[in-house]
C-alpha positions as CSV (number, residue, x, y, z in Angstrom):
1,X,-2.9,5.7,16.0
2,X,-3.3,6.2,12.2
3,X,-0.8,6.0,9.4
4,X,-1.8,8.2,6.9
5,X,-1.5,7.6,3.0
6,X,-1.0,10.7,0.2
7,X,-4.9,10.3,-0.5
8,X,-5.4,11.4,3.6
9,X,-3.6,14.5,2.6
10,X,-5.7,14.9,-0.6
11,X,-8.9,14.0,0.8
12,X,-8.9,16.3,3.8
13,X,-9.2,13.4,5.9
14,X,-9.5,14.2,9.7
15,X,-9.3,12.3,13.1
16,X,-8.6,12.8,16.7
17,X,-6.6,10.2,16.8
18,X,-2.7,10.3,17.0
19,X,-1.2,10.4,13.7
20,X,1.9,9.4,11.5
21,X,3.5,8.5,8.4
22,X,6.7,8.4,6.2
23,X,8.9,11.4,4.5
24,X,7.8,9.8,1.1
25,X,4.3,10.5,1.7
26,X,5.1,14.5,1.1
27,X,7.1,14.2,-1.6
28,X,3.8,12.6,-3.7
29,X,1.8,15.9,-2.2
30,X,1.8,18.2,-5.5
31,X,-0.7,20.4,-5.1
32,X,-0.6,23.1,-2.4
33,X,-3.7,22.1,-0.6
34,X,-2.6,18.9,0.6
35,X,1.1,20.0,1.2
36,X,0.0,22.6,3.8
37,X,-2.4,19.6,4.8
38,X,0.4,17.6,5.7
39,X,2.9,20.4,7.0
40,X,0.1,21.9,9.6
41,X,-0.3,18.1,10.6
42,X,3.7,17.7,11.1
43,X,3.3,20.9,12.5
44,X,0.5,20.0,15.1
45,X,2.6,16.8,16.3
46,X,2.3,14.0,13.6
47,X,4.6,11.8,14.0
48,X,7.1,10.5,10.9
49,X,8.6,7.7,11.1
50,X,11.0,5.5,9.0
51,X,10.4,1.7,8.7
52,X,13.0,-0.4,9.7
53,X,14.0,-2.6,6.7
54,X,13.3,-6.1,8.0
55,X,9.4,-5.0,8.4
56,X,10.0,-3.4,4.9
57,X,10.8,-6.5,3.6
58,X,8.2,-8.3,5.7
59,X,5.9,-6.3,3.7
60,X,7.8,-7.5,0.4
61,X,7.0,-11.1,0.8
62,X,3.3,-10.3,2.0
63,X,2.7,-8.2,-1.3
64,X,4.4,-11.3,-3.1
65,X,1.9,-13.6,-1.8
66,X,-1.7,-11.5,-2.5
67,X,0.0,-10.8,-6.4
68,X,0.2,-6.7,-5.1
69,X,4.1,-6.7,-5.7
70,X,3.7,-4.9,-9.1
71,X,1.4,-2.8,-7.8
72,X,2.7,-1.7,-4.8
73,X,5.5,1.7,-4.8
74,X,8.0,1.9,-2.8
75,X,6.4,4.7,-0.5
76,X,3.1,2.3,-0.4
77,X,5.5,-0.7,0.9
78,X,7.1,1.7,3.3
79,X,3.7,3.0,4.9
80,X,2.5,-0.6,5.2
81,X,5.6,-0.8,7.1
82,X,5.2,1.7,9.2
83,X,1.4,0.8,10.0
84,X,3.0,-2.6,10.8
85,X,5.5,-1.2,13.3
86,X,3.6,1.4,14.7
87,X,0.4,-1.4,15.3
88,X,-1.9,1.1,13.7
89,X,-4.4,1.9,11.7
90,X,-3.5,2.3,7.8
91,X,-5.8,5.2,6.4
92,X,-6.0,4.6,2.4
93,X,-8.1,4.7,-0.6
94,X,-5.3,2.1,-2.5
95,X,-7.0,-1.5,-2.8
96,X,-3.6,-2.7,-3.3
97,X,-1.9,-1.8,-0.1
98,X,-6.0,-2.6,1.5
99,X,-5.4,-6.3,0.3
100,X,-1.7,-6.7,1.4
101,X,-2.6,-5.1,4.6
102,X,-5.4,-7.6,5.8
103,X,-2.5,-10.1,4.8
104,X,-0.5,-8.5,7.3
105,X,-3.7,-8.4,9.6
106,X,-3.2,-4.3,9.4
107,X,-6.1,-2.5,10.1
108,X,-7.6,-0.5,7.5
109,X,-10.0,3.2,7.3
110,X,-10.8,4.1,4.2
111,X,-11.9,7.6,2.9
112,X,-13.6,8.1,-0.2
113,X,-13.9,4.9,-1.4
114,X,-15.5,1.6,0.1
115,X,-12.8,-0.6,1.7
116,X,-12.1,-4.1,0.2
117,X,-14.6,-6.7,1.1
118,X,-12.2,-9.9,0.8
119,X,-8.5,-10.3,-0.1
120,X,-7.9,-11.7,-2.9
121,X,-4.5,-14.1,-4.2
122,X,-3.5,-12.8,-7.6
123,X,-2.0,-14.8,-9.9
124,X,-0.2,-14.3,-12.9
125,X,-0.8,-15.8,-16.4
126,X,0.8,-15.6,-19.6
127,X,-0.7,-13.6,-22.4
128,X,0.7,-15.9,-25.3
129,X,0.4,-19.4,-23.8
130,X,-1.8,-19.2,-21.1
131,X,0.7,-20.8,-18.5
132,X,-0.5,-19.4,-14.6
133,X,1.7,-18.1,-12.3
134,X,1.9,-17.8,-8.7
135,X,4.7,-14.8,-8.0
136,X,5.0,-12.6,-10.8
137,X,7.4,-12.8,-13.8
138,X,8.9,-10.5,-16.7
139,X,8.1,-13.0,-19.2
140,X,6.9,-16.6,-19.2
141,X,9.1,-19.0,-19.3
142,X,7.9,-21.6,-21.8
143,X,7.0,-19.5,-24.8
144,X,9.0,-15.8,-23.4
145,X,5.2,-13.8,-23.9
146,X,4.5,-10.9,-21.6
147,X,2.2,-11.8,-18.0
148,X,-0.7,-10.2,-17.0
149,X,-2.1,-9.9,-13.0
150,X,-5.3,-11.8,-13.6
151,X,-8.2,-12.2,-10.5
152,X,-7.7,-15.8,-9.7
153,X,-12.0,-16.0,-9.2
């Protein structure tokens, strides 16, 4: 099975395999192409499916951990979810959801792009003082300057 993202829709992406996703995922679609993309799929038996919301949050505290949280929507959350559930295949261009997914130990296809070659820990650090985070904050709390997700390497 393969849980497709929006860019499956953009990219024309095809399989044989069974398919799904989330209702989000067509709500993102905005150009016609992909839209009929995704309503011929529905159409043709793709499945959609809603993530229940302890895997959601699951998915919350994974995204936490890499530093994705920020990065992450809510409809990338929910299709992590739903890979996780559905113990599938997550098809996506995102190296956000690609780095919380091997957290997760989700399988990932990529399309157009080249998948991620390790995961990487993000950590946040402080743009006046310096100070590094681990989870990510509105503002630092020694000096109150704004953080920035910084590649712990």
């Amino acid at each position: 099975m393969r849980v497709l993202d929006a860019s499956a829709f953009m990219g024309d992406y095809h399989t044989d395999d069974d398919t799904a996703t989330i209702p989000l995922v067509r709500e993102e679609l905005e150009d016609d192409a992909s839209g009929y993309r995704f309503d011929a799929l529905e159409g043709g038996g793709m499945r959609i499916h809603v993530p229940d919301g302890e895997t959601v949050e699951r998915v919350e505290r994974a995204a936490g951990t890499t530093g994705d949280a920020t990065e992450l929507s809510r409809t990338d959350i929910r299709l992590l979810a739903a890979a996780l559930e559905l113990d599938a295949t997550l098809v996506t261009d995102d190296y956000a959801m690609q780095n919380t997914a091997d957290q997760l130990e989700v399988r990932i296809e990529s399309i157009a792009q080249e998948g991620i070659d390790e995961r990487r820990d993000w950590i946040y650090q402080c743009q006046g003082c310096g100070r590094e985070y681990d989870d990510h904050r509105e503002r630092c709390e020694i000096c109150g300057s704004d953080l920035a997700r910084k590649n712990p390497s």
